[in-house]
C-alpha positions as CSV (number, residue, x, y, z in Angstrom):
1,X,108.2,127.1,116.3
2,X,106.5,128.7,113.1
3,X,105.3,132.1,113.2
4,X,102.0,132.0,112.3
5,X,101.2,135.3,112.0
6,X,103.6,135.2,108.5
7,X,102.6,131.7,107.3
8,X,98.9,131.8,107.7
9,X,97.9,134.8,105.5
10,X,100.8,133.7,102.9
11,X,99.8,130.2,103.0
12,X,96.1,131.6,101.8
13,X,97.3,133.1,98.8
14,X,99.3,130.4,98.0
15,X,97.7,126.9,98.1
16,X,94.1,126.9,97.2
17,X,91.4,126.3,99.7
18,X,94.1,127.0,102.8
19,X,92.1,128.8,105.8
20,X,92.8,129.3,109.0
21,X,93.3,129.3,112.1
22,X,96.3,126.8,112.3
23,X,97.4,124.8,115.0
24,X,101.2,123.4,114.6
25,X,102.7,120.1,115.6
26,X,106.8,119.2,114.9
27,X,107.3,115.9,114.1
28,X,110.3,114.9,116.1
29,X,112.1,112.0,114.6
30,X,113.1,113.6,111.4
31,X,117.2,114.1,111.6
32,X,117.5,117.1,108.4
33,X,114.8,119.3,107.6
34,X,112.8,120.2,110.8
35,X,108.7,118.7,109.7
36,X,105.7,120.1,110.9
37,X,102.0,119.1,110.8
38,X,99.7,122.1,110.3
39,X,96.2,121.3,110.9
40,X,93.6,123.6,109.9
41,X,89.6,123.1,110.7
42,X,89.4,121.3,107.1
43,X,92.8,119.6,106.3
44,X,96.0,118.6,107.4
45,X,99.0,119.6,106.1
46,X,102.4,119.1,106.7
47,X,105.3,121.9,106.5
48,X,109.2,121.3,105.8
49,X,111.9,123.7,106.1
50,X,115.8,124.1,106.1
51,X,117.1,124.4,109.5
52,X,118.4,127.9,111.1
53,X,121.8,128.6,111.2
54,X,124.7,128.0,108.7
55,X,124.1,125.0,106.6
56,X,126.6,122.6,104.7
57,X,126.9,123.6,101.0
58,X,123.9,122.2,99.3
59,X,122.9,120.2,102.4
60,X,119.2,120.6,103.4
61,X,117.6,121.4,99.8
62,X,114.0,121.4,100.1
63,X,113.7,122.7,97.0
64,X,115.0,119.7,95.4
65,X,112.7,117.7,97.7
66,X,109.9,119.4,96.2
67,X,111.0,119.5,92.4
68,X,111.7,115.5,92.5
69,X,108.2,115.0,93.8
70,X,106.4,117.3,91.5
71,X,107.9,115.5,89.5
72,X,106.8,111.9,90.3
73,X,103.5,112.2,90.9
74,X,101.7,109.4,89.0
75,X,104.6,107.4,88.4
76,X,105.2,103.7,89.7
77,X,106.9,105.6,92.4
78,X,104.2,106.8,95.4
79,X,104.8,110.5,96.8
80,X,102.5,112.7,98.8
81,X,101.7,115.9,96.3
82,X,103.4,118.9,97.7
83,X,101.7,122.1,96.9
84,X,104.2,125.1,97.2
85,X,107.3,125.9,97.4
86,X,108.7,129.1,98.9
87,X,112.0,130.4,98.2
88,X,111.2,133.5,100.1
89,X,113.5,133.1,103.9
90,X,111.6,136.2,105.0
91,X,108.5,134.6,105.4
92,X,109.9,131.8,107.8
93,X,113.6,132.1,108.3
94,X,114.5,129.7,106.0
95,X,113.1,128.1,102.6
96,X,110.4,126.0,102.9
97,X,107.5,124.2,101.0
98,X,103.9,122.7,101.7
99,X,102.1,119.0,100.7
100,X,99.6,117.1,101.2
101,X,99.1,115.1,104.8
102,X,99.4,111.1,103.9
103,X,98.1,108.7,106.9
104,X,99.8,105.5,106.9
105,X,102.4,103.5,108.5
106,X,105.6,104.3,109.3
107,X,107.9,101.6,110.6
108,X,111.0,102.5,112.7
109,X,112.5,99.5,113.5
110,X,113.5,97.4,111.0
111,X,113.3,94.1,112.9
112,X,109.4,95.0,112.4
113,X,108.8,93.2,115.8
114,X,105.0,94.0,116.1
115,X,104.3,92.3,113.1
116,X,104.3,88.3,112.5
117,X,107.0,86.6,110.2
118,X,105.0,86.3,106.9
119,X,104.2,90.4,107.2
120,X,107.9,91.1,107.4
121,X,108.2,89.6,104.7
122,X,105.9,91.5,102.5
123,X,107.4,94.6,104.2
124,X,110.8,93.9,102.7
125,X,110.0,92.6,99.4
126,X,107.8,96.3,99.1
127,X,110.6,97.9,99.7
128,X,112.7,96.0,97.4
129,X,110.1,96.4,95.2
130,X,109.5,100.3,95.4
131,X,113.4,100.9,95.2
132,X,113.8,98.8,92.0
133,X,110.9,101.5,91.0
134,X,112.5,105.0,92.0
135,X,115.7,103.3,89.4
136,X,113.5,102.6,86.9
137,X,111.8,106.2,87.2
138,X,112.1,107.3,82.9
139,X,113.9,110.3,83.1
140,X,112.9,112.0,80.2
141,X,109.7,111.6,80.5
142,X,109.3,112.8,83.9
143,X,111.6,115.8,82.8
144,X,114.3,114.6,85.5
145,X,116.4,113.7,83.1
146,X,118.8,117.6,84.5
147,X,118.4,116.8,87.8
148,X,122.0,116.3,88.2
149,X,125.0,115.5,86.4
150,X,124.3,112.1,84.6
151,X,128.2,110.5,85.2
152,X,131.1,110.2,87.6
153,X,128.4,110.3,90.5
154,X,130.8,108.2,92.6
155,X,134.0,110.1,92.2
156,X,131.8,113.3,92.6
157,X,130.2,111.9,95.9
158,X,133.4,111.0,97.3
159,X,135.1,114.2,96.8
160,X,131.7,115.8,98.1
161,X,131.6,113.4,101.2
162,X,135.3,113.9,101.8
163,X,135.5,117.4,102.0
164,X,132.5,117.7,104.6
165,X,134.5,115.4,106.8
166,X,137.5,117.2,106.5
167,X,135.6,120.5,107.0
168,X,135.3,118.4,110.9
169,X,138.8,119.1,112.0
170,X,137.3,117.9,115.7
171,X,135.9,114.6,114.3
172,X,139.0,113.0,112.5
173,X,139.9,109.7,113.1
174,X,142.4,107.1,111.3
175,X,140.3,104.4,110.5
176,X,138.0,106.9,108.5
177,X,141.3,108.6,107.2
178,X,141.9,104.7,106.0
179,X,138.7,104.2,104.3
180,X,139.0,107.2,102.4
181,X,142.3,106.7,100.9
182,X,140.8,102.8,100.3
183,X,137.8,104.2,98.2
184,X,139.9,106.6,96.1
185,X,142.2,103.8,95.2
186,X,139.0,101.4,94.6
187,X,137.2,103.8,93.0
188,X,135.6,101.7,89.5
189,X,135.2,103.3,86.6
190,X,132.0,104.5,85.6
191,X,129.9,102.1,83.9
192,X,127.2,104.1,82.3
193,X,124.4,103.7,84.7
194,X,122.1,106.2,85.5
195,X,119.0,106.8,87.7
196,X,117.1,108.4,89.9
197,X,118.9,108.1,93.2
198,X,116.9,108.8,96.5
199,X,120.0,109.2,98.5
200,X,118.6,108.1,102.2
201,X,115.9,105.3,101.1
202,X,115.1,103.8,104.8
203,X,112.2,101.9,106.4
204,X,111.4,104.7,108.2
205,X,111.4,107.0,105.2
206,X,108.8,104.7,103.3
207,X,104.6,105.1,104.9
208,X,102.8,102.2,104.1
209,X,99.5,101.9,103.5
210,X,97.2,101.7,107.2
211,X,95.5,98.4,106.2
212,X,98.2,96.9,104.1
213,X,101.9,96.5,103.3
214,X,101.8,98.7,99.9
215,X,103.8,101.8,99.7
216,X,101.9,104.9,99.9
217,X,104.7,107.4,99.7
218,X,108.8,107.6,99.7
219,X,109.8,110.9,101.9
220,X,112.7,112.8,102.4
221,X,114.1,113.5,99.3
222,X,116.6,115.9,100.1
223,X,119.5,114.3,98.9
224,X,117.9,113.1,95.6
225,X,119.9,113.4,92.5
226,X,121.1,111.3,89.2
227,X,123.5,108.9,90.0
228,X,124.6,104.8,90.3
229,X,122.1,102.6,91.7
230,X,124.0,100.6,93.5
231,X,124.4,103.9,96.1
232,X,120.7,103.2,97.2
233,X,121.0,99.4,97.1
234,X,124.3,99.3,99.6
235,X,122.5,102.5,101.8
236,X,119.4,100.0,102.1
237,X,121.1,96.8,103.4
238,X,123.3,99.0,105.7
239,X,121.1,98.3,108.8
240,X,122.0,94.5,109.0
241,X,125.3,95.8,110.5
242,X,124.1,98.2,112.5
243,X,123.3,97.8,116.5
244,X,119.9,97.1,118.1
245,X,121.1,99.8,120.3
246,X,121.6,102.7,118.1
247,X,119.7,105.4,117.9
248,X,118.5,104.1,114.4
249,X,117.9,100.8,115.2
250,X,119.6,98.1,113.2
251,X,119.2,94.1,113.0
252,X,122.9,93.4,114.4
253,X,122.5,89.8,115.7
254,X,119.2,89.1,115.4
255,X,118.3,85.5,113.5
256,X,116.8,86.8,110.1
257,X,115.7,83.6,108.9
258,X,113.5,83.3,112.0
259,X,111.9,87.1,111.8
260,X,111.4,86.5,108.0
261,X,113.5,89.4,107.2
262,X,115.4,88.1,104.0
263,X,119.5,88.1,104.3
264,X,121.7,91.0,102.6
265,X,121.9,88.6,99.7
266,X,118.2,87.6,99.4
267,X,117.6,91.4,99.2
268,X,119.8,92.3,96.5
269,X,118.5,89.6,94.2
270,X,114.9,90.2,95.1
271,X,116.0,93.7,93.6
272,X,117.8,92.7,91.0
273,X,114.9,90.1,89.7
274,X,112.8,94.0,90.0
275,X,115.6,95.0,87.6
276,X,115.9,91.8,85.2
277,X,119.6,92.2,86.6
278,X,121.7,89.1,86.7
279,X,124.2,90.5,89.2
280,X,125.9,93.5,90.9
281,X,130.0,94.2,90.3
282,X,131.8,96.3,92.5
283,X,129.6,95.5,95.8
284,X,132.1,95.7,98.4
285,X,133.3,99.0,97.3
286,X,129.3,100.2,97.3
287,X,129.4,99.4,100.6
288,X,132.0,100.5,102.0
289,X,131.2,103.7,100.5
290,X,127.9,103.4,101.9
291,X,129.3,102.7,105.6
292,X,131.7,106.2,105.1
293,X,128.8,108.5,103.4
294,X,126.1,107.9,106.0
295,X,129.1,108.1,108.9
296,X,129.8,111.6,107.8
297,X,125.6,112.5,107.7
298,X,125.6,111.7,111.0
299,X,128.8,113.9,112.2
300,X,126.7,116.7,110.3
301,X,123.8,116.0,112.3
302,X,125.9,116.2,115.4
303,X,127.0,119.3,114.2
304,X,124.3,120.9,114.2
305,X,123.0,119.9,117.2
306,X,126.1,121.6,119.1
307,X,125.2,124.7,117.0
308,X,121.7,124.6,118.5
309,X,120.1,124.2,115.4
310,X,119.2,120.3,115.0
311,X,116.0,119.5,113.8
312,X,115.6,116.9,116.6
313,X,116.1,116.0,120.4
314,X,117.9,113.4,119.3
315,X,120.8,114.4,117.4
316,X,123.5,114.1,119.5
317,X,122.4,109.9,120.2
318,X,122.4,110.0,116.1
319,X,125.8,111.7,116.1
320,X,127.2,108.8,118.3
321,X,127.0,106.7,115.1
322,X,129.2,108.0,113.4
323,X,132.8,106.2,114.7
324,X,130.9,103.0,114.8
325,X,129.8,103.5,111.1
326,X,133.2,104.0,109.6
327,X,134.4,101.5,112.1
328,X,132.3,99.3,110.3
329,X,133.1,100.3,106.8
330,X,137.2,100.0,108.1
331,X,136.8,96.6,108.9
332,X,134.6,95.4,105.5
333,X,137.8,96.7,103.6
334,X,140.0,95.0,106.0
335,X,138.3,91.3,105.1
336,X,139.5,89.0,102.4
């Protein structure tokens, strides 16, 4: 928990109007950066922070969460306006940085089952909609254009992705071994594109509006940086594959036409109609890749949960993804 005793007083010189007393609640789903709702006797606020402990070479950067949304506020892309940032670990242990409370929706299944067949629908073509945004974000003009290294972002990822995994001598296993060496000898070469790449864009990262299906702000930035596009769009249509059972709940088997929820290839061209694209080359690879990336995230957050530093109870059910994930991405590059 937060030790209010240091934040309040430094929170008061720091965002304007902040007073006391506070009251602290931790949002428990979030899988990175432990969240935290601050409620004072005026406002809400909510609080995130880099987890104790030793952390993953540039894993858990708040500080990029807060510089890419400074940075888009009042663009086409929605963010809740964060209000400090604090680079100071004596205050709380870690880093850390404030915004604004949003109240919305969040939606943690994707199979959307509480709403009817035309809402999912709109859900998905919002999201569609709101990714083909954050790609279109100018870069220049909303001074992202140094937020990361504008070329090679998926030869960089992969060598960035593969050392973690080998850094988890206990967690090795020859069908991830495989997919590696497949993605280094598939590896295309760079094509020129880039944009503004969320890194983890998920339902549950979205809020919608409370009385409609509109975005009202993209979260969890953390792993935000320039890069290919196509890294977002194969990370978004990952949960088709992906079991009802899991911890993050997938659509595995359930009839899509029937729930409204368009197929893997509706998506990508509601997307690329976003985009005025008239295709996407080098999909099986961005998915594959996908599949190995968000196997090895999940190993991490297994990690830390054996290091007793997780940011929630339910890391270890999240870590139990990871063989099935690269299980998954091992068979796509087995097919035809």
């Amino acid at each position: 928990m937060l030790d209010l005793e240091q934040l309040e007083p430094y929170l008061s010189i720091h965002i304007n109007g902040f007073a006391g007393p506070v009251t602290v609640r931790t949002f428990p789903k979030g899988q990175s950066n432990p969240t935290f709702l601050l409620t004072t006797p005026t406002r809400k606020y909510v609080l995130r922070k880099k987890p104790e402990g030793k952390l993953l070479k540039s894993a858990h950067a708040v500080e990029r969460e807060f510089c890419v949304q400074s940075a888009l506020l009042g663009s086409d892309v929605p963010v809740a306006r964060v209000l400090h940032l604090c680079l100071d670990a004596s205050v709380l242990g870690t880093e850390f940085y404030v915004m604004e409370f949003a109240d919305g929706r969040v939606f943690w299944d994707p199979a959307l089952p509480d709403l009817s067949r035309c809402d999912r629908q709109k859900v998905y073509a919002e999201m569609a909609r709101v990714l083909a945004a954050i790609h279109s974000v100018d870069l220049n003009a909303t001074g992202l254009h140094n937020f990361g290294k504008p070329e090679g972002y998926f030869a960089r990822q992969l060598r960035r992705w593969s050392s973690q995994y080998a850094a988890l001598r206990d967690k090795q296993s020859p069908e991830m071994d495989e997919l590696i060496d497949w993605l280094k000898e598939n590896l295309p070469e760079d094509d020129g594109q880039v944009v503004l790449v969320h890194g983890d864009y998920r339902i549950d990262n979205l809020m919608f509006e409370a009385d409609s299906f509109r975005v009202k702000a993209v979260f969890d930035w953390e792993l935000s940086t320039l890069g290919h596009p196509l890294a977002d769009l194969a990370y978004q249509v990952m949960q088709r594959a992906m079991g009802r059972d899991w911890q993050l709940k997938g659509l595995q088997g359930l009839d899509l036409e029937a729930l409204g929820i368009p197929s893997e290839e509706n998506y990508v061209s509601a997307y690329c109609s976003h985009r005025d694209l008239d295709g996407i080359a080098h999909w099986k690879f961005a998915k594959a890749f996908a599949f190995f990336r968000f196997s090895i995230i999940c190993h991490g957050v297994e990690k830390r949960e054996s290091e007793g530093n997780a940011a929630s109870p339910d890391a270890r059910c999240v870590g139990k993804m990871a063989p099935l994930l690269a299980r998954i991405g091992y068979n796509l590059i087995k097919k035809k």
